[in-house]
VOGU-3710 file (C-alpha; in Angstrom, 3 decimals, decimal comma):
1> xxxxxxxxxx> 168,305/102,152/293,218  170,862/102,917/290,782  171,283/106,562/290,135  170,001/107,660/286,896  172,938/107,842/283,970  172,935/110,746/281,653  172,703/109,849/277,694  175,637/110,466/275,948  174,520/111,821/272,491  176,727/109,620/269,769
11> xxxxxxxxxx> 179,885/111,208/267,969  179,315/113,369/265,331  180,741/111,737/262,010  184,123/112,265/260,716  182,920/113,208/257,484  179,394/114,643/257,392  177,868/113,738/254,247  174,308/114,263/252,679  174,053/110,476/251,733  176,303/108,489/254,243
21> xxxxxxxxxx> 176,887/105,915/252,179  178,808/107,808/250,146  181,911/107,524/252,714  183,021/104,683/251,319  183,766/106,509/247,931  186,086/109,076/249,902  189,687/108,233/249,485  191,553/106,083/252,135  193,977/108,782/253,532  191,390/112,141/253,333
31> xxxxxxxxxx> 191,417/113,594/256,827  188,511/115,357/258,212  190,002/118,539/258,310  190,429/118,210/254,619  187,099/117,367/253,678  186,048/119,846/256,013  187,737/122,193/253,468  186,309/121,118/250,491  182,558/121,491/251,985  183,057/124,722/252,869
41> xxxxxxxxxx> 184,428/126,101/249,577  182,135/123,556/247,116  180,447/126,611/245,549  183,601/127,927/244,182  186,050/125,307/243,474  186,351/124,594/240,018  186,576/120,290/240,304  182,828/120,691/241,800  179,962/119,523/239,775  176,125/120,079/239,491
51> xxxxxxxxxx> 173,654/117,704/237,862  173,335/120,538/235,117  176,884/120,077/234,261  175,799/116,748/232,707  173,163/116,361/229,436  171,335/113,814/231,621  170,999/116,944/234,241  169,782/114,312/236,982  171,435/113,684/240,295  171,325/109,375/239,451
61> xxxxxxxxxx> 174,020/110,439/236,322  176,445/111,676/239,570  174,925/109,025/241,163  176,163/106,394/238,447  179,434/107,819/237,986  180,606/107,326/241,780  180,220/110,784/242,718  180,036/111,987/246,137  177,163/114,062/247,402  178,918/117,455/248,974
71> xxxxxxxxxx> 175,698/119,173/250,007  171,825/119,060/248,980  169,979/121,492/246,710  168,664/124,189/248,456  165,101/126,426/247,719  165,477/128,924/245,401  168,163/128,269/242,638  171,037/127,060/244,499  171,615/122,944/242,914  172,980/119,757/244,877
81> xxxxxxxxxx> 176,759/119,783/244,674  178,905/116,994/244,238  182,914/115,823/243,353  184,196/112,734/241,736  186,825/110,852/244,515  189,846/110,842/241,300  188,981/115,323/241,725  189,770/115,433/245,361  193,500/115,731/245,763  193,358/118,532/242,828
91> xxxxxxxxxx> 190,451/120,678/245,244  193,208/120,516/247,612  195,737/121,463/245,942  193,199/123,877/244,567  192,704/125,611/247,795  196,673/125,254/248,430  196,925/127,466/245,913  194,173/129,543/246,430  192,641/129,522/249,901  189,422/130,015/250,483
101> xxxxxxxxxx> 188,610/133,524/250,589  185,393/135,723/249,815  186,973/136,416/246,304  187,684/132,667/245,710  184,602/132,428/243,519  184,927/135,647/241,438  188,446/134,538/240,863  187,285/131,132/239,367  185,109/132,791/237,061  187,902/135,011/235,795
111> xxxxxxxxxx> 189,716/132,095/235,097  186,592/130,139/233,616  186,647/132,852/231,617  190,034/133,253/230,303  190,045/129,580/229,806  186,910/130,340/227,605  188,505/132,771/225,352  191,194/130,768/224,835  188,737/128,046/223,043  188,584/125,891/226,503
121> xxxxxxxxxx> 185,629/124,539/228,367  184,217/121,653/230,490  181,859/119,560/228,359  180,155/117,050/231,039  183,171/115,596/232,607  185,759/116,409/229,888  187,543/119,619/229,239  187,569/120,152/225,236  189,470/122,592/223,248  188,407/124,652/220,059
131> xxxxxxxxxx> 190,563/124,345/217,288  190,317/126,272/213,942  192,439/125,045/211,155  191,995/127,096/207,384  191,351/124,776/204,352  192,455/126,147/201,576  189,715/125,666/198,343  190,719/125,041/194,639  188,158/127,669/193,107  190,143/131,532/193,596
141> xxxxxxxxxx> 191,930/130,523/196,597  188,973/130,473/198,770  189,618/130,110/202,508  187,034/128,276/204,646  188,001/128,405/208,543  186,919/125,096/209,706  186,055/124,740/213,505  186,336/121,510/215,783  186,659/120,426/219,653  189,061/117,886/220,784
151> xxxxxxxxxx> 189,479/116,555/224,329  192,326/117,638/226,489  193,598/116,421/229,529  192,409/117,690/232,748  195,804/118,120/234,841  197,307/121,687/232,855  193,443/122,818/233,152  193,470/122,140/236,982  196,940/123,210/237,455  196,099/126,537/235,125
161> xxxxxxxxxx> 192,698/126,848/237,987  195,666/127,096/240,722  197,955/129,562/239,252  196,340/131,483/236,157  199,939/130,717/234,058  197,978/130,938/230,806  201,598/131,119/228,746  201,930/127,505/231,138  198,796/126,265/229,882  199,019/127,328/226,420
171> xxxxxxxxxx> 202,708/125,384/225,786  200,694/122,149/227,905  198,734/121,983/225,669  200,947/122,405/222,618  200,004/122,790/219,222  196,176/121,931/218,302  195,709/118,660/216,691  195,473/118,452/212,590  191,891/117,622/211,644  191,372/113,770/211,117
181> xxxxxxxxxx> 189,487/114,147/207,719  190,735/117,671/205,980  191,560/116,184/203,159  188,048/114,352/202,956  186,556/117,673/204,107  188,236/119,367/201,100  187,602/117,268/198,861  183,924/117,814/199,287  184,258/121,212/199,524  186,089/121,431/196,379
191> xxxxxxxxxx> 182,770/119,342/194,845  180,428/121,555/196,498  182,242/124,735/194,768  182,893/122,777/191,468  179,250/121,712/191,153  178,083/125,362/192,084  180,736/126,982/189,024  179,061/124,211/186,568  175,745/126,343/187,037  177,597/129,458/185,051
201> xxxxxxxxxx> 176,350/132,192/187,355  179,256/133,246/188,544  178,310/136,403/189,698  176,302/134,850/192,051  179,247/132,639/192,721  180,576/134,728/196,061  177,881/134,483/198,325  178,044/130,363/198,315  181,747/130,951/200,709  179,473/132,528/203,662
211> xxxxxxxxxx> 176,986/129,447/203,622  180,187/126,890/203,400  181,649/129,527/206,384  178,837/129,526/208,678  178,532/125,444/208,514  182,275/125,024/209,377  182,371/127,603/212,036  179,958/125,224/214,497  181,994/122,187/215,674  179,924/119,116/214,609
221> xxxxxxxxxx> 180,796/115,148/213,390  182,499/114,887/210,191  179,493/113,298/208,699  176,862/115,969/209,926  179,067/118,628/208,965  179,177/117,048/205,368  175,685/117,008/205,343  175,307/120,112/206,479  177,653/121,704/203,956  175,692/120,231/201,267
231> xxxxxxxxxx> 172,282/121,120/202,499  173,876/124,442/202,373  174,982/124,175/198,830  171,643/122,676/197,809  170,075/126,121/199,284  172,292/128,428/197,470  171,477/126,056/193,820  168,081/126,327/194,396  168,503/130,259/194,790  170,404/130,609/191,995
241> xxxxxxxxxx> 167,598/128,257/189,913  164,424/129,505/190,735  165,227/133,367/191,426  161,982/133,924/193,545  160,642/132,982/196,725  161,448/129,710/197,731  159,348/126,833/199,935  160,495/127,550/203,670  159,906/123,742/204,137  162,271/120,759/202,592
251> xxxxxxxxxx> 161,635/117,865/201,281  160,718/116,486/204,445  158,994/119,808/205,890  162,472/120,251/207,029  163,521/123,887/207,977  166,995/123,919/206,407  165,935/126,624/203,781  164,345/129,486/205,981  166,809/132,430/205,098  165,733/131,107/201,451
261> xxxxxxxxxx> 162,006/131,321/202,227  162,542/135,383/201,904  163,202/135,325/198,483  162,304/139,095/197,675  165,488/139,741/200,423  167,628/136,620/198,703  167,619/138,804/195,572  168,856/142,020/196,565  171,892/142,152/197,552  171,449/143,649/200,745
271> xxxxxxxxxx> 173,971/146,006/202,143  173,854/145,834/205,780  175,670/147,092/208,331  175,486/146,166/212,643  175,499/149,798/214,489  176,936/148,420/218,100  177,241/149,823/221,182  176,154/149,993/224,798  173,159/152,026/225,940  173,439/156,135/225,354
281> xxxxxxxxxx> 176,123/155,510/222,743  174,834/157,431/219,593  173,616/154,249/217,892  170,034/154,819/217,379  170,794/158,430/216,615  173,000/157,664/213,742  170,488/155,477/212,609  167,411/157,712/212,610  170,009/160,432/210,767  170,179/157,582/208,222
291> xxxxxxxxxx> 167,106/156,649/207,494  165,794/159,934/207,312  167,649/160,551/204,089  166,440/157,515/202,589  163,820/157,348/199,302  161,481/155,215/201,605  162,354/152,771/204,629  161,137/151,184/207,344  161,935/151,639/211,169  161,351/147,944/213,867
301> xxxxxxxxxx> 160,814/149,002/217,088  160,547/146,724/220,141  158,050/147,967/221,725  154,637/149,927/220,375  155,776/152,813/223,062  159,321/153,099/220,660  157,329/152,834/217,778  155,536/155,760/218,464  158,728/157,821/219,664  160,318/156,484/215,958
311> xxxxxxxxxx> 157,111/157,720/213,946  157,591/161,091/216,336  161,529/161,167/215,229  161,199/161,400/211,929  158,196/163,221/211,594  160,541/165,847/213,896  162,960/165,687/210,953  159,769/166,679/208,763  159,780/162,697/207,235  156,351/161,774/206,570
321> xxxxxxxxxx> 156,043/158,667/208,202  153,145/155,787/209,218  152,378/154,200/212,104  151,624/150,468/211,903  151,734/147,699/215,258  149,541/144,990/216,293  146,829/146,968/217,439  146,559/150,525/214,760  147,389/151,393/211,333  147,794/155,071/211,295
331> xxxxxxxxxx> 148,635/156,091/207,129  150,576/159,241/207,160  150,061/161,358/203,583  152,887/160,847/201,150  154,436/158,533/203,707  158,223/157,499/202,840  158,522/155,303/206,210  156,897/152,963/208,382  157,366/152,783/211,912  156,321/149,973/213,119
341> xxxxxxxxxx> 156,341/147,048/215,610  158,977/144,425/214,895  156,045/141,723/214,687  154,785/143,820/211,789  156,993/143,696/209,580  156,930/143,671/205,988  158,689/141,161/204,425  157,338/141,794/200,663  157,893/145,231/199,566  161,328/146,152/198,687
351> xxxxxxxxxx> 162,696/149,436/200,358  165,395/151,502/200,680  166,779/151,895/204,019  165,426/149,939/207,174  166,834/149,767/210,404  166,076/147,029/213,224  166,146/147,910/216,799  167,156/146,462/219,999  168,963/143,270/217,760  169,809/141,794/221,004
361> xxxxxxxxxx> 166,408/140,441/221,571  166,802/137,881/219,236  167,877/135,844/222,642  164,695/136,405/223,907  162,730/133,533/224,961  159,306/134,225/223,557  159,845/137,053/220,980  163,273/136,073/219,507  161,557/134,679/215,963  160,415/138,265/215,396
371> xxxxxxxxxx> 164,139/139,585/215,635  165,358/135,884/213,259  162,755/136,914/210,697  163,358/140,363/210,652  166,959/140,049/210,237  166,754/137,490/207,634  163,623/138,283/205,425  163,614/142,528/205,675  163,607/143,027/201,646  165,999/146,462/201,976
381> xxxxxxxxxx> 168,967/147,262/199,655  170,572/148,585/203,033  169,821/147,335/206,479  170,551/148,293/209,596  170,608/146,395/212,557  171,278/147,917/215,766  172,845/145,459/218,608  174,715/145,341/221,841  177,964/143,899/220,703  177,618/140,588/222,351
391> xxxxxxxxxx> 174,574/139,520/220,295  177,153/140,198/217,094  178,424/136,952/216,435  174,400/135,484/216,457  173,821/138,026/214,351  176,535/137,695/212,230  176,114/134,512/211,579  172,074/134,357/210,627  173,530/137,047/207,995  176,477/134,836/206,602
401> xxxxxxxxxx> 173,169/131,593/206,086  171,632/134,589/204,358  175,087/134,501/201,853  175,346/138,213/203,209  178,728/139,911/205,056  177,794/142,431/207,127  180,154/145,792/208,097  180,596/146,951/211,439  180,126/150,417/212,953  181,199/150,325/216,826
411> xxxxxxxxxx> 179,579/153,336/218,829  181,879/154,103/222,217  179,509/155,466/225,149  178,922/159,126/225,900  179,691/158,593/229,529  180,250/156,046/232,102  178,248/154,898/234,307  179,691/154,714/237,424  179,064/152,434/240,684  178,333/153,875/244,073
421> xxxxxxxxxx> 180,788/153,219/246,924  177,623/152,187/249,225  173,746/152,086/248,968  171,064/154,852/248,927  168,491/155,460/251,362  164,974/155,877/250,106  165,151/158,859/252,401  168,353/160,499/250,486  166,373/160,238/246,874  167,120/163,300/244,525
431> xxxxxxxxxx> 165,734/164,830/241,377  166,885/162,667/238,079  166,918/159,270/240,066  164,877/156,057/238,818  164,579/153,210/241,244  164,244/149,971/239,583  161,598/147,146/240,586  160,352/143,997/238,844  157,237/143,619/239,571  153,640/146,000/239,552
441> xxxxxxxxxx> 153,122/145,445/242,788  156,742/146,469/244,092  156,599/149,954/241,482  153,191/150,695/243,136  154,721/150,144/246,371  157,828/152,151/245,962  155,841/155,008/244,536  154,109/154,906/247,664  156,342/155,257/250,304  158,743/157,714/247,910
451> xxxxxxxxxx> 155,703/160,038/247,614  155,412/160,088/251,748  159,085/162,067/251,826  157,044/164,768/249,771  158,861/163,634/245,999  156,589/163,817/242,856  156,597/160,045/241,276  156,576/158,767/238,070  155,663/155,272/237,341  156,457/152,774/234,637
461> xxxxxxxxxx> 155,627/149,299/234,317  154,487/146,633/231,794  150,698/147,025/232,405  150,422/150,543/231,729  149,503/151,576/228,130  152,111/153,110/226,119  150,188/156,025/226,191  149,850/156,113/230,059  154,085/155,078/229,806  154,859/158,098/227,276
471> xxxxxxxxxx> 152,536/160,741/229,963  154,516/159,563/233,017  158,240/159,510/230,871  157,026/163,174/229,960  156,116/164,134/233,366  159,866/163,119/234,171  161,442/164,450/231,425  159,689/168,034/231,954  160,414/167,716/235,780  156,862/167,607/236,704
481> xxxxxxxxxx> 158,233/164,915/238,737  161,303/164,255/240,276  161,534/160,885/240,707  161,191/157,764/238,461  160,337/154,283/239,582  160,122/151,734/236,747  160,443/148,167/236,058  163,474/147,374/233,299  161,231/148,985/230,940  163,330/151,723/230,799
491> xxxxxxxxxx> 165,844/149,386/229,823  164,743/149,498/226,104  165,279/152,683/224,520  163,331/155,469/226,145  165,404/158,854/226,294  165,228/160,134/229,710  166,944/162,434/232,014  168,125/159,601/234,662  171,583/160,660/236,924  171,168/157,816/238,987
501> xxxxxxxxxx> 169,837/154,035/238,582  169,171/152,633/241,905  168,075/148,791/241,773  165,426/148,046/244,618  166,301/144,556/244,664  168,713/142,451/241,894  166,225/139,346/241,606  163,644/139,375/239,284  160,681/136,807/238,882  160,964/135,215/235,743
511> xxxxxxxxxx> 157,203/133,637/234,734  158,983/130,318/236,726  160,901/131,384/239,895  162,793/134,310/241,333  166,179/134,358/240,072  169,495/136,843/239,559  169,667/139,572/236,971  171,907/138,544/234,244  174,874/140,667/233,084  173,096/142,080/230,104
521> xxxxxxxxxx> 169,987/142,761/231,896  172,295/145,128/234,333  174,060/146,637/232,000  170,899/147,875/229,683  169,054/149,162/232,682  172,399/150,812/234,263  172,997/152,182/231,012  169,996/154,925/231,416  171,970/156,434/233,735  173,697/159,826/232,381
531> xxxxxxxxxx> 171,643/160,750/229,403  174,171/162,457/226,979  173,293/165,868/226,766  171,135/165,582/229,701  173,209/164,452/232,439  177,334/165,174/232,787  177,841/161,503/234,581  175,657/158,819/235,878  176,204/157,011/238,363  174,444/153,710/239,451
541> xxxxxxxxxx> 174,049/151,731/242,918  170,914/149,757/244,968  168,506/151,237/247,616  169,843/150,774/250,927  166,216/148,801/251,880  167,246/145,832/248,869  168,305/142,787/250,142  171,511/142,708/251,933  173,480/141,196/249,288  172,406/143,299/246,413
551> xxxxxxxxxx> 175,138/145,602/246,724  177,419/143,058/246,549  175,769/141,356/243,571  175,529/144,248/241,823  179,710/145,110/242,373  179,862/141,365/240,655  177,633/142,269/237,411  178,757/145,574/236,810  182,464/144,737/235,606  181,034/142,117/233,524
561> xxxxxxxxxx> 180,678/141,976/229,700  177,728/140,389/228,514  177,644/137,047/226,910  175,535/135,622/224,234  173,840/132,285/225,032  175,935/129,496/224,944  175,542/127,450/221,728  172,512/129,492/220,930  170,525/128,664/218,148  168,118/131,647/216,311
571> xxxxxxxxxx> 164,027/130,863/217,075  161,835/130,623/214,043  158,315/130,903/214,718  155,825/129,480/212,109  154,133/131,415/209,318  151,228/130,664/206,627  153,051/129,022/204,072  154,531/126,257/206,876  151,024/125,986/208,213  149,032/125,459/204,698
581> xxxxxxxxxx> 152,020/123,037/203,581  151,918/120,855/206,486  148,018/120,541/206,248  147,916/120,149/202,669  150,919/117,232/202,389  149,335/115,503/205,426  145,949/116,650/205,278  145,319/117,417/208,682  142,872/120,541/209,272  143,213/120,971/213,157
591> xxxxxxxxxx> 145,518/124,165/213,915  146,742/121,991/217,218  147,734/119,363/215,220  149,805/120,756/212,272  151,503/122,919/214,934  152,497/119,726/217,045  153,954/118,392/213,815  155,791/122,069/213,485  157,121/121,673/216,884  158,181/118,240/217,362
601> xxxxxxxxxx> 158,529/116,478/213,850  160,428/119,236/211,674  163,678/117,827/211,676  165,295/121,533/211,806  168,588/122,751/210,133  169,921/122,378/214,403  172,994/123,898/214,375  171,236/127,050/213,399  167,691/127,135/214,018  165,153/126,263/217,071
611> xxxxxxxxxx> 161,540/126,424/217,517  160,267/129,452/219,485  158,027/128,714/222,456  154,665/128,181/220,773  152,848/127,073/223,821  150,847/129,901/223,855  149,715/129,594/220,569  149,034/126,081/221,228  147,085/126,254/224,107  144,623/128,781/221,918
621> xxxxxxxxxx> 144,854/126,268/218,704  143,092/123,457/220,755  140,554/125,765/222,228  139,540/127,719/218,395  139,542/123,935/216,994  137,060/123,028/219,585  135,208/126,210/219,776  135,297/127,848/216,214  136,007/125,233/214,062  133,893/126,535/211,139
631> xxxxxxxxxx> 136,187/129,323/210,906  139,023/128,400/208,062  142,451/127,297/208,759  144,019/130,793/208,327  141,792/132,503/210,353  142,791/130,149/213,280  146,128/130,375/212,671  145,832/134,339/213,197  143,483/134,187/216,077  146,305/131,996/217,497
641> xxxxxxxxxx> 148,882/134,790/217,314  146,510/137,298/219,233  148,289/138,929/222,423  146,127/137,274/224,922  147,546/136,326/228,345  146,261/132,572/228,965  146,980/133,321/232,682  144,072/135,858/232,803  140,753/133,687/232,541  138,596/136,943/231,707
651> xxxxxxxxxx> 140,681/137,719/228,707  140,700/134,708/227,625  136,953/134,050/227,542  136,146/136,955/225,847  138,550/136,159/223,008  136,869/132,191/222,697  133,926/134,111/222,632  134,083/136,425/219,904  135,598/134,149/217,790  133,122/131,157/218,360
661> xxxxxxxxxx> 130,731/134,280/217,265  132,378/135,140/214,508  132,891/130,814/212,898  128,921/130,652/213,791  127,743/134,147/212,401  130,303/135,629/210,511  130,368/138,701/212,811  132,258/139,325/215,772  129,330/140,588/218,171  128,884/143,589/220,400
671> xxxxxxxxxx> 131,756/144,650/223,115  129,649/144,096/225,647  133,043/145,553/228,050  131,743/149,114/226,509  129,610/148,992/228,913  130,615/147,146/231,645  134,400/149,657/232,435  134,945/153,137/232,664  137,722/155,883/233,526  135,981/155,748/237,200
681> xxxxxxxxxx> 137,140/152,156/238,722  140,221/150,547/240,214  143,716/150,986/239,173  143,999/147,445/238,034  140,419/147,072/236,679  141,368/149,846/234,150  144,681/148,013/233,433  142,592/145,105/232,818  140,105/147,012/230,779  142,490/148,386/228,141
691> xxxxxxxxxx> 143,855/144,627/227,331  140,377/144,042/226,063  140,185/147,193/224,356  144,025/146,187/222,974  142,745/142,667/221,589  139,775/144,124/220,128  141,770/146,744/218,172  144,078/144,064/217,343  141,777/141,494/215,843  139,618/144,507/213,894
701> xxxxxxxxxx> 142,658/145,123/212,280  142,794/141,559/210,895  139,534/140,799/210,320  137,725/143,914/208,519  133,837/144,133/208,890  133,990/141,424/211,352  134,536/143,336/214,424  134,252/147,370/214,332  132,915/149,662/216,957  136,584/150,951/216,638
711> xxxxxxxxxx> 135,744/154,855/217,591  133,851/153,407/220,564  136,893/151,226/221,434  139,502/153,720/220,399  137,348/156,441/223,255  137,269/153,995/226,064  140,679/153,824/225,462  141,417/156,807/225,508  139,399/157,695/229,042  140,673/154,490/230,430
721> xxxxxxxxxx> 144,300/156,176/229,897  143,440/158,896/231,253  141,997/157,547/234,470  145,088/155,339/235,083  147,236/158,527/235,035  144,936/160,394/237,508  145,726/157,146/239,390  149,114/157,427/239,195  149,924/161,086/239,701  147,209/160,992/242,712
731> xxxxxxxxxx> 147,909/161,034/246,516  146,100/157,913/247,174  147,873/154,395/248,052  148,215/152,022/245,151  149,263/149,055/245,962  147,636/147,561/248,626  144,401/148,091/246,909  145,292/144,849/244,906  145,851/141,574/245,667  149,354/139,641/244,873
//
């Protein structure tokens, strides 16, 4: 017998590749080594691509263009990675230049970055270049800025990657191109004005140079941009014609006209000026201190928690002032201000002074519209918007569609917030410090085990009332308890004594996956640290128990500025008039169906405007169409905007309830939950418990006669609260009494 012969596993390949196939793409004289290289560094180098750096966003676009595969996508957020053959030799000259080191990456972005601010960036696979040329205008001299991109070529952008020479790049590059059509483009312009003078209002004259600004300052085609500037000329004639409010939909239900929709604002005049800063710089202050001298105003609060603290400001400064948000309507006697939610406000009555918090959330996903009407519709002879100075420009520009300039007043930070040089245990935790979570379940937690080294806890987090939030802030601010743990609630605008912000973890679920704070998100919750007059310094790091890399993520974020989103466009949400116009020109009298055609047939004005995420508000169309169909079209349309959470079925059954009651009787029926919760259950069935209460309050207010019971409602609420604080400043365990 023969003697039994080992197997000899087969040789590893040369060049290990996701999709071997792909090998024959790789460039005759590439040595292993070299490739080796490449594969290890793919997440930095700049001449690596991801299917997101392409509009198709698809891994067959790579595919198609010869691309080879460098490494697959990975759970989590991490995307397939991938280099075009013609990129190689400059990755390795690339990492030549700059080996591959653990500050490789960070140095990339710095130099993504610069080339950014110097009008550069990567546009699928070509690298284009901002150019701004003035046209001079016939009428007064005007002077429109006029904004385009033109490709450039890639070698000065990959040798500028290598060795940062901007002066190199900048004289590569030479001087920007002319424009191909500015002498077409002024010669419209010039017709635009000319036209606009032949209407003889010339005092209204001015504010037409903002429109024609704002259009030229968003690269676009020639043509578009033509039609653009005259859509925006056709806005400001029909301003100056008609003096009064004007249809927010076109012709064609077209959305080109919004800022014009407002007209009570469009006449006045508006004075307004963007109070900027970072977090504890003074901002807010100096706009309470204003408005408190004014004849009348009105104060926009995120949140219904800061809407109470602003009603509790001025009344401090003995203002009179109401109380109005989704839920209450609390008249104050002799009133001169509102305080109210930003949803709330009051686009009718003219007033003298009012000032709009937290501007920056005009980038937010689901709420932005509130911030885009607000800005643009507020009918005040001064406004005052207060911002972090990276939402600006967005800001700036919604103001300039508006035909309105707005000044600047730049607030510079009490104190700095300084980072750590290493993590905190939970066992080192002093008086003043918040720990930061992201979820119920992880502040519950944290509270939890904090409380076991013998600290007094306070808790905040989105499902607590803002009563419950303002009690445990209190409690914090008094020193009833020494330590805070909070989800980025805190972020927005509560004053509190804070010395140190310690992040539990820097990942945050997001409604779709876990992902990385965001610069901005850092920087407003870091900012809470060092309370002027509260605190001398603050100082901000992670818990030593976060996830091994926070530390290091955090040290990446912190020297950061925040950006804007790139080519963001402001969210308009729809209101009355667009619903009752839609279903009278096409007769339709389903709420589902006029708000499809909203959503995907309004051709909108798209270098400014988008549709805010009305999914929501769909999802409860179809079911009130189904279920209360007797009720009118405007009483759908206002059960649709109803604060109900579609994810919890309970909720959302007793809303389709009451209102199928009130389209078949006219009335509302009896809270049966008056009975069925008290201050006496669990943590999270109390939590649960106020919602209802909330949505009850909130559609009473609405609909008068229809619902009521509201002293029964407003008492449940009120023992609810207070059972959810004895809760939270208890002994007992919290969190595991829930599931995830």
């Amino acid at each position: 017998m023969k003697p039994d012969v080992p197997a000899t596993k087969p040789p590893a390949p040369a060049f290990p590749l996701p999709q071997p196939r792909h090998a024959a793409r790789l460039p005759a004289d590439l040595a292993p080594e070299a490739w080796a290289r490449i594969r290890q560094a793919a997440f930095a180098l700049p001449q690596v691509l991801t299917p997101s750096d392409l509009d198709d966003g698809s891994e067959d676009a790579l595919e198609r263009l010869g691309a080879i595969q460098i490494s697959k996508a990975a759970g989590g957020a991490r995307p397939s990675r991938w280099i075009l053959p013609a990129h190689i030799p400059a990755a390795l000259a690339q990492l030549e230049a700059t080996p591959q080191a653990p500050t490789l990456r960070s140095l990339m972005q710095q130099r993504l970055h610069q080339l950014e601010s110097l009008g550069l960036r990567r546009e699928g696979l070509v690298f284009t270049r901002l150019c701004v040329h003035p046209l001079t205008l016939a009428h007064e001299g005007w002077r429109v800025d006029l904004s385009h991109r033109v490709p450039v070529p890639e070698a000065p952008v990959w040798a500028f990657f290598r060795d940062g020479d901007a002066a190199a790049l900048r004289h590569a590059l030479g001087q920007p191109p002319a424009y191909s059509y500015t002498a077409e483009l002024t010669l419209h312009l010039n017709h635009l004005v000319a036209r606009s003078e032949a209407l003889g209002d010339a005092g209204q004259l001015a504010s037409l140079l903002p429109r024609l600004q704002a259009e030229c300052g968003v690269p676009m085609p020639y043509e578009d941009l033509k039609a653009a500037l005259t859509r925006a000329q056709d806005r400001w004639e029909q301003q100056v014609e008609e003096q009064s409010t004007l249809a927010s939909l076109g012709r064609e239900l077209a959305f080109q006209g919004y800022p014009d929709s407002f007209g009570t604002a469009r006449k006045l005049g508006r004075q307004v000026t963007l109070y900027l800063g970072p977090p504890n710089s003074g901002k807010t202050h100096a706009a309470f201190e204003r408005l408190s001298q004014a004849l009348d105003g009105a104060y926009l609060a995120p949140l219904r928690l800061l809407a109470l603290e602003g009603r509790d400001r001025l009344v401090g400064r003995g203002v009179p002032c109401s109380l109005l948000t989704g839920e209450e309507s609390v008249p104050a006697e002799n009133a001169r201000v509102v305080s109210s939610t930003i949803e709330m406000v009051n686009t009718r009555d003219v007033v003298d002074v009012a000032v709009i918090d937290e501007a920056q959330m005009l980038f937010d996903d689901s709420r932005g519209w509130a911030w885009t009407q607000a800005i643009v519709g507020v009918p005040a002879r001064e406004l005052i918007i207060i911002a972090s100075a990276y939402a600006a420009p967005a800001i700036e520009r919604l103001l300039q569609l508006c035909g309105e300039k707005p000044d600047k007043r730049v607030f510079e930070r009490k104190q700095q917030v300084q980072l750590m040089p290493a993590p905190v245990p939970m066992s080192h935790l002093l008086a003043g410090d918040a720990v930061v979570a992201f979820s119920r379940r992880d502040v519950l937690m944290l509270r939890d085990q904090i409380s076991q080294d013998g600290h007094a806890v306070s808790v905040i987090y989105g499902a607590l009332p803002p009563e419950v939030r303002r009690r445990e802030a209190e409690r914090f601010a008094v020193g009833a308890s020494d330590v805070l743990v909070a989800t980025d609630a805190i972020g927005m605008g509560l004053n509190l004594p804070i010395r140190r912000v310690l992040f539990s973890t820097l990942t945050k679920f997001d409604g779709v996956g876990d992902r990385e704070l965001s610069v901005s998100e850092v920087h407003q919750i870091a900012g809470r640290a060092g309370r002027y007059g509260m605190h001398d310094e603050g100082f901000v790091s992670v818990l030593k128990e976060a996830e091994a890399d926070a530390m290091k993520i955090l040290r990446q974020l912190l020297p950061k500025e925040p950006r804007a989103p790139r080519d963001f466009k402001a969210p308009v949400a729809p209101n009355w008039r667009h619903v009752q116009t839609i279903s009278q020109r096409l007769g339709l009298n389903k709420l589902q169906a006029v708000l499809d055609i909203f959503m995907q047939q309004l051709r909108l004005d798209d270098a400014h405007f988008a549709v805010a995420e009305l999914e929501q508000m769909l999802e409860l169309a179809e079911r009130l169409d189904r279920e209360a169909r007797q009720l009118s079209l405007k009483d759908r349309f206002i059960y649709a905007q109803a604060p109900v959470d579609a994810r919890l079925p309970q909720l959302l059954e007793e809303f389709a309830s009451w209102a199928a009651h009130h389209a078949h009787t006219g009335q509302a029926g009896t809270p049966r939950f008056l009975d069925e919760y008290d201050q006496h259950g669990r943590l999270d069935r109390m939590e649960q418990a106020l919602r209802i209460c909330t949505l009850w309050l909130w559609l009473d207010l609405r609909f008068p006669g229809v619902y009521g019971y509201v002293d029964a409602v407003v008492d449940l609420r009120g023992r609810l609260n207070d059972g959810i604080e004895r809760h939270l400043k208890g002994k007992r365990p919290l969190w595991q009494r829930r599931g995830r």
